[in-house]
N, C-alpha and C positions, 0 to 999 in steps of 0.2 A: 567698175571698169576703170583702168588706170587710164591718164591723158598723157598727154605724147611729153607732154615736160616730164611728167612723173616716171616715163618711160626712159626719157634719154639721163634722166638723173640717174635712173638703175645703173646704164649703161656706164654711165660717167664712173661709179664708184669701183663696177666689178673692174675695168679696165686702171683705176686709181690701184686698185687692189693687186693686181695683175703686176703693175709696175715695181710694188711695193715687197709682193711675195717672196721670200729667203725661207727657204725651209735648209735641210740638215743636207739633202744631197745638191742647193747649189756649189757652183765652183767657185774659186778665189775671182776668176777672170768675168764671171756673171756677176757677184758681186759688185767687183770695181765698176761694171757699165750701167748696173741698178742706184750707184751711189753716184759715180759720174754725172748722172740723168740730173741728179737730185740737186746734186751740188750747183749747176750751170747755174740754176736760178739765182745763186748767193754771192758769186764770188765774181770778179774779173774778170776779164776776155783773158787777160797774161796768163794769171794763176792756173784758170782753168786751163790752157794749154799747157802748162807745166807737166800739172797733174796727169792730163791725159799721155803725155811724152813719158814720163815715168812709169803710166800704166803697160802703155805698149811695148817700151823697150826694156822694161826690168822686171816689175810686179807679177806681169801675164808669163814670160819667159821661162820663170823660176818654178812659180807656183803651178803651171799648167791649168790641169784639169782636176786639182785632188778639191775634194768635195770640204764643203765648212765643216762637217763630222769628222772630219782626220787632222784637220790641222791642233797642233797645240803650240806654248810657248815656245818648246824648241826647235818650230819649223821659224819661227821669225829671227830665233838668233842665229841661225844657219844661213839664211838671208843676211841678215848685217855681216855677216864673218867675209861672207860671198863677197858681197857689194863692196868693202873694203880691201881685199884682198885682187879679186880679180874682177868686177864687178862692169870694167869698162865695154865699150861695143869698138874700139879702134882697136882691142888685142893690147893697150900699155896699163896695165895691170888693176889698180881698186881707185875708188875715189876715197877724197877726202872726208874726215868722222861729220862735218858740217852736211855733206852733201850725202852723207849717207842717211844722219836725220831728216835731211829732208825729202828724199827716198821715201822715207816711213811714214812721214806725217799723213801722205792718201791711206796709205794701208792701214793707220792707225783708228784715222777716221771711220774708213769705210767697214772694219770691225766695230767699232760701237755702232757705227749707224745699224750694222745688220742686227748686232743684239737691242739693238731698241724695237724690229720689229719680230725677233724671233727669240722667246727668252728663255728657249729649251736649246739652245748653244751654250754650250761654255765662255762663261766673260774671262778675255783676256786681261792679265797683270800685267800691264806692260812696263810697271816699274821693277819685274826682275830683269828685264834682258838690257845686258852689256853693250857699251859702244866703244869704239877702238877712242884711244884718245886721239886728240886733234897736235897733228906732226907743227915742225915749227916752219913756218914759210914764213916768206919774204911781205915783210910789211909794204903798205902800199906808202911810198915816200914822199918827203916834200920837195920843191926844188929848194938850192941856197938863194939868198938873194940878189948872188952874181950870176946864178943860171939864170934867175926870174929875168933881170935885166936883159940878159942875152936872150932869151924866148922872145921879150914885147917888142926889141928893136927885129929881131927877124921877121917877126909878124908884122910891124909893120913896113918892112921895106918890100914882105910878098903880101900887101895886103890884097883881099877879096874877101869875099860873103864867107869863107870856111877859116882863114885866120883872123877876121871879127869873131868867129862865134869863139873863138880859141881863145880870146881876149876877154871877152866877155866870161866867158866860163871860168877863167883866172881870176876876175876881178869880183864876181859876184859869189860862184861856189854853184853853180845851176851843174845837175847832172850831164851826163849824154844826151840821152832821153828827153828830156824836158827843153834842152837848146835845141837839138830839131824838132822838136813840136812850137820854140817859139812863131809866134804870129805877130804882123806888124803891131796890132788892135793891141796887145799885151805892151808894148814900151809908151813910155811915157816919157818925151825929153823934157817938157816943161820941170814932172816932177823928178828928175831921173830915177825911175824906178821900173824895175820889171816885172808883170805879174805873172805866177808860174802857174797854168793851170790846166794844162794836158802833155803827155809824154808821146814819144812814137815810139814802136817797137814793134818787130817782126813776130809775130806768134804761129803753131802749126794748127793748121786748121783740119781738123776731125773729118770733117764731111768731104772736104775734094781733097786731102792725101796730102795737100799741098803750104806752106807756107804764106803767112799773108801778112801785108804792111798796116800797122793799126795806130793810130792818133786818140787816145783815151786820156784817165783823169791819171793825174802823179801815183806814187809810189804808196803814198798812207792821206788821210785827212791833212797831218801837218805840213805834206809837200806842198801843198796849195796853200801858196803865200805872195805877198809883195815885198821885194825886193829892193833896195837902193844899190846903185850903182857911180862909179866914181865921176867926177867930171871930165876927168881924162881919155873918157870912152863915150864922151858925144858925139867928135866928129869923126869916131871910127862906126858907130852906129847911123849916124846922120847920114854919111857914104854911101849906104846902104836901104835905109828909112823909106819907105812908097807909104803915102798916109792915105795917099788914094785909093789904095788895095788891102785894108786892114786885114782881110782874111787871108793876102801870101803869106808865104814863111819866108824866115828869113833868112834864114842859108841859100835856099832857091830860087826866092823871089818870085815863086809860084805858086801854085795852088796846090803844087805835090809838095810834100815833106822831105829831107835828107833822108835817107836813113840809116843808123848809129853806126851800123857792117862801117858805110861808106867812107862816114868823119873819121871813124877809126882808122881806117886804110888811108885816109888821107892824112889823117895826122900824122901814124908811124912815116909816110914818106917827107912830111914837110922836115920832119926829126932828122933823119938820113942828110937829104939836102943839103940843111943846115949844121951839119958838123954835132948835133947834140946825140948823146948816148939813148938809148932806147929806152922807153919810158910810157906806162898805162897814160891814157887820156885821162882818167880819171885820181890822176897824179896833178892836174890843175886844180880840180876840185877838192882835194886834201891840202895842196900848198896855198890856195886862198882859205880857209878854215884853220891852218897852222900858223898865220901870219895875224888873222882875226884876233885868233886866243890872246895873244900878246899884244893888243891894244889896251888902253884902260878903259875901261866901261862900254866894253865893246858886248852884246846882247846876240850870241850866236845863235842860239835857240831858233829865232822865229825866220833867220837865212841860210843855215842849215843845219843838218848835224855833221858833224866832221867823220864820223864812225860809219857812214851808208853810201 
């Protein structure tokens, strides 16, 4: 006679199994929410919403309803030709060969995942199918030294908690992401140095339909680092510094985070304002890494990469 553990262990495998099951007539779109499942466990709040965004708005679209027994290699390059070509949901035509890879990377996955548990599918080659090459855009630039100059003084003549962080992000190389998740507890005037070690970002959230504001870890292992910063940006920090409240932020100076939408829309306007041409936020953080390079024995590595 079995005991109630040996029972709910049954329990436990058949519905394991249940979760796991891909036979020849599921679909592309059962697939992706069997592999979705699978994946939470491993990866990011971010990524994982990525993936899920790609699944619902391109993967599921395309693919519908046709069963893992009909797909072959040239149902996935009929997708990239798509995606590249017309691929967008505003109606302004394909995305870029970058963003069409990474389009494919769920879909890629979530084909070997299923042939790992179903090995009477055809494995796909995915090193025959074709990607459009990558068109030439506009690099992301640095300023000159006589824009830089003109940024710090306008920054500081409108100084406040959002053109500190502006400062700061110039002087250090610190992403979006990472200066609104800074918190007071992370600077350190004594040693000046900042330590980087959660980002904010909006992600969509599966369950309520809806978008949500998230405070998590950096971008890779290596984003999580400490920082030095100039001396010239003590008593623009200091202005701002509550040592009382280690857990605000410090864009805020609260216990809510900025978040990225926001600095951005207030950057392009403080640009406007100020007479400067229009310009990514993340044009501070390359022109502090272009300026690095050209130091002698300047060690970029462990304060950023200039490429991300």
């Amino acid at each position: 006679m079995q005991t109630n553990a040996e029972k709910n262990q049954e329990i436990h495998v058949v519905n394991l199994d249940e979760k796991r099951k891909i036979t020849l007539s599921t679909t592309v779109g059962e697939l992706m929410e069997k592999w979705l499942t699978y994946k939470q466990n491993f990866v990011k709040a971010g990524t994982y919403s990525n993936w899920v965004l790609m699944t619902e708005n391109h993967i599921k679209p395309f693919f519908g309803t046709t069963a893992l027994a009909d797909i072959v290699e040239g149902h996935f390059q009929d997708f990239i030709i798509y995606l590249n070509t017309e691929g967008r949901k505003d109606g302004q035509g394909g995305f870029s060969a970058r963003t069409v890879r990474n389009i494919m990377l769920p879909l890629k996955q979530a084909f070997d995942y299923a042939y790992k548990y179903n090995r009477r599918l055809e494995k796909i080659d995915w090193s025959m199918l074709e990607y459009p090459k990558e068109k030439q855009t506009d690099h992301v630039k640095a300023m000159t030294y006589e824009q830089q100059a003109r940024f710090r003084q306008a920054a500081y003549l409108n100084l406040n908690r959002k053109t500190a962080a502006y400062l700061i992000t110039l002087y250090t190389g610190m992403r979006i992401g990472e200066i609104c998740g800074l918190q007071m507890c992370d600077i350190s005037l004594t040693q000046q140095t900042i330590s980087v070690s959660r980002t904010v970002q909006r992600i969509y959230d599966k369950q309520s339909g809806k978008t949500k504001l998230i405070s998590g870890t950096p971008k890779t292992k290596s984003s999580v680092r400490t920082i030095p910063f100039p001396e010239m940006l003590i008593p623009v920090i200091e202005k701002f510094y509550d040592d009382k409240h280690p857990t605000h932020y410090f864009i805020t100076g609260n216990l809510k985070p900025c978040e990225p939408r926001t600095l951005r829309d207030h950057f392009s306007r403080f640009l406007k304002q100020n007479g400067f041409q229009k310009m990514k936020f993340h044009e501070l953080r390359h022109t502090f890494a272009t300026r690095a390079m050209k130091l002698p024995d300047f060690d970029l590595n462990p304060v950023c990469n200039p490429r991300t």
